[in-house]
N, C-alpha and C positions, 0 to 999 in steps of 0.2 A: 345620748341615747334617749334620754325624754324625750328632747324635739321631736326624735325619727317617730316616736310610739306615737306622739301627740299627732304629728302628721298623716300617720296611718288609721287612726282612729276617728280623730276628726277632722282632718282636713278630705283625706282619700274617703271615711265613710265605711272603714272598714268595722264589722260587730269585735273584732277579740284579737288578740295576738298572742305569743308567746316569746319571752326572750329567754334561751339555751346557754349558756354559758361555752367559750369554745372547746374548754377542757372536758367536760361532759359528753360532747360532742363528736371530739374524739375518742373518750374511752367507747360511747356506745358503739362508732363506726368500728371500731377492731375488735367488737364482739367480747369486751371485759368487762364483770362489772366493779370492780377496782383498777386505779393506775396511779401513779405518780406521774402526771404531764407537764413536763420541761419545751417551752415554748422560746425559740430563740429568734426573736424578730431580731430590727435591721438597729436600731436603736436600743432595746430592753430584752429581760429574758425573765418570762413568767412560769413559776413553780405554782402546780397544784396539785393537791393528793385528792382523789375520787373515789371515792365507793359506795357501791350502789346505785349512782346516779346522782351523788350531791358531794359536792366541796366544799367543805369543810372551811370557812373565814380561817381557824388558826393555821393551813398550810397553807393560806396564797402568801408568798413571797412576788415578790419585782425587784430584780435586780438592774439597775443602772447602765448597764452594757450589754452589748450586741453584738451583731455581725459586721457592724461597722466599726468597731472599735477592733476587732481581729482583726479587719482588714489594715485598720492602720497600723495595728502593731506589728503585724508579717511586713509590708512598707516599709518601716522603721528597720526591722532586722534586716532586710533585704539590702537598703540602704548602705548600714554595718558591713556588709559583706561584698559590697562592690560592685551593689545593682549596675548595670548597663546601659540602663535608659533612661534618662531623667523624666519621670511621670509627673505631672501636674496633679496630686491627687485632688485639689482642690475645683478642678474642670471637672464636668460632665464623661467626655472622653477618658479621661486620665484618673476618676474614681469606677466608670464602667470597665477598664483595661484589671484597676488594682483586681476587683470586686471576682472579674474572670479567672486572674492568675492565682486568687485567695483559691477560688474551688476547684480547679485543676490540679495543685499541688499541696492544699496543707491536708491535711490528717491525724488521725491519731491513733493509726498503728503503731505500736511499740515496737513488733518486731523488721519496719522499716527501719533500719540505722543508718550511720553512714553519708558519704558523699555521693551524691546523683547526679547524674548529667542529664540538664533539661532543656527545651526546645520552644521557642513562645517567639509568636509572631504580634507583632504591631503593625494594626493598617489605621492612619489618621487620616480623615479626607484631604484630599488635595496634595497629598505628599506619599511618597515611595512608601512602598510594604517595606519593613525592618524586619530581619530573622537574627533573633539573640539565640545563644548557646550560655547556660549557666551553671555552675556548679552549686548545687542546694544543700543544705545538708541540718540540722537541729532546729532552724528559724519554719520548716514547714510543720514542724509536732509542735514545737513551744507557743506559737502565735495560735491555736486551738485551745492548747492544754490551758489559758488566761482565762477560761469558762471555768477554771476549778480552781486556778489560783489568780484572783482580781491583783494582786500586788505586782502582777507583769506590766497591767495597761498603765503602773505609774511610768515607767521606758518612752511612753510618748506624752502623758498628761496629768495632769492635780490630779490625784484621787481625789474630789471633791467628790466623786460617786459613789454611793454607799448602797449595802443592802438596805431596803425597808421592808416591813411591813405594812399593809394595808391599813391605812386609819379608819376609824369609827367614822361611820355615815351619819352625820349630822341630820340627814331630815333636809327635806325643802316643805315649805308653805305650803304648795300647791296640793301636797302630795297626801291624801290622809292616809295611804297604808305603807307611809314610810315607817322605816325601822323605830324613831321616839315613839309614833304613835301606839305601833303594836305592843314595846314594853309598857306604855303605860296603863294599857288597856290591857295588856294581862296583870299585871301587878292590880289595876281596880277590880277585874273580876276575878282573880285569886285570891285575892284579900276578902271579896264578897263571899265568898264559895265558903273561907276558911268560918264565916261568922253563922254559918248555917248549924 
């Protein structure tokens, strides 16, 4: 993010910028001025609490997992259950097919239960269109519901991925209105105020 500013300031010549935070940015577009925004990219899933317009350092969360990691876990149970196609999840093709069949079928309706009879075609270049028929049934709510219980993605991997929290911003060099410098310039001019 520094380069981008640095390059729009000084290299483009632009006078000012502003950087929004995406959370923010959301809550303003839906018209709230508090939210809790739950951000689920394809690799991580970002928690922030907003209100008023500002986020709060002690709710950001980053969670370790994503919509990639559902995907492989729905794969995995799919697997379990006598998938039909042997997918290559590790091709291009064969993680765009998993990635398709993720959002077609998983959810998390509760009041879906039961055995489904489902329909999915595979078209691979240069080779015949395939029409499966499958029976789906728990692995399309359980492979979602791994957003609220992380102990599922152990089914396919290390939990080696943990919740964190955001670390304290060290400061860069370059930067004089990093986060050290403004603590220490309020502690010198609050200390100075306090000798008045």
């Amino acid at each position: 993010m520094k380069y981008l500013v640095d390059m729009l300031l000084n290299g483009l010549g632009f006078n000012s910028c502003i950087l929004i935070p995406e959370a923010v940015c959301a809550t303003f577009g839906a018209g709230l001025s508090s939210a809790c925004v739950v951000d689920v990219g394809h690799e991580k899933t970002s928690i922030c609490c907003i209100e008023d317009g500002f986020g709060s350092r002690n709710t950001r969360l980053t969670l370790d997992y994503g919509g990639s990691d559902i995907t492989q876990l729905f794969h995995h149970l799919l697997k379990q259950k006598a998938f039909p196609y042997d997918c290559k999840a590790d091709t291009r093709i064969g993680a765009l097919f998993l990635e398709e069949l993720k959002q077609k079928l998983c959810h998390l309706n509760l009041d879906v239960c039961g055995h489904q009879e489902k329909h999915f075609r595979v078209t691979v270049p240069e080779e015949p269109v395939l029409d499966y028929t499958i029976l789906v049934g728990e692995e399309c709510l359980l492979a979602p519901l791994a957003l609220f219980h992380p102990e599922l993605f152990a089914l396919t991997m290390s939990l080696g991925k943990r919740m964190r929290i955001l670390g304290r911003n060290d400061g860069h060099s370059e930067d004089p209105f990093d986060e050290n410098y403004l603590i220490q310039t309020k502690r010198k001019y609050g200390e100075s105020n306090d000798s008045f």
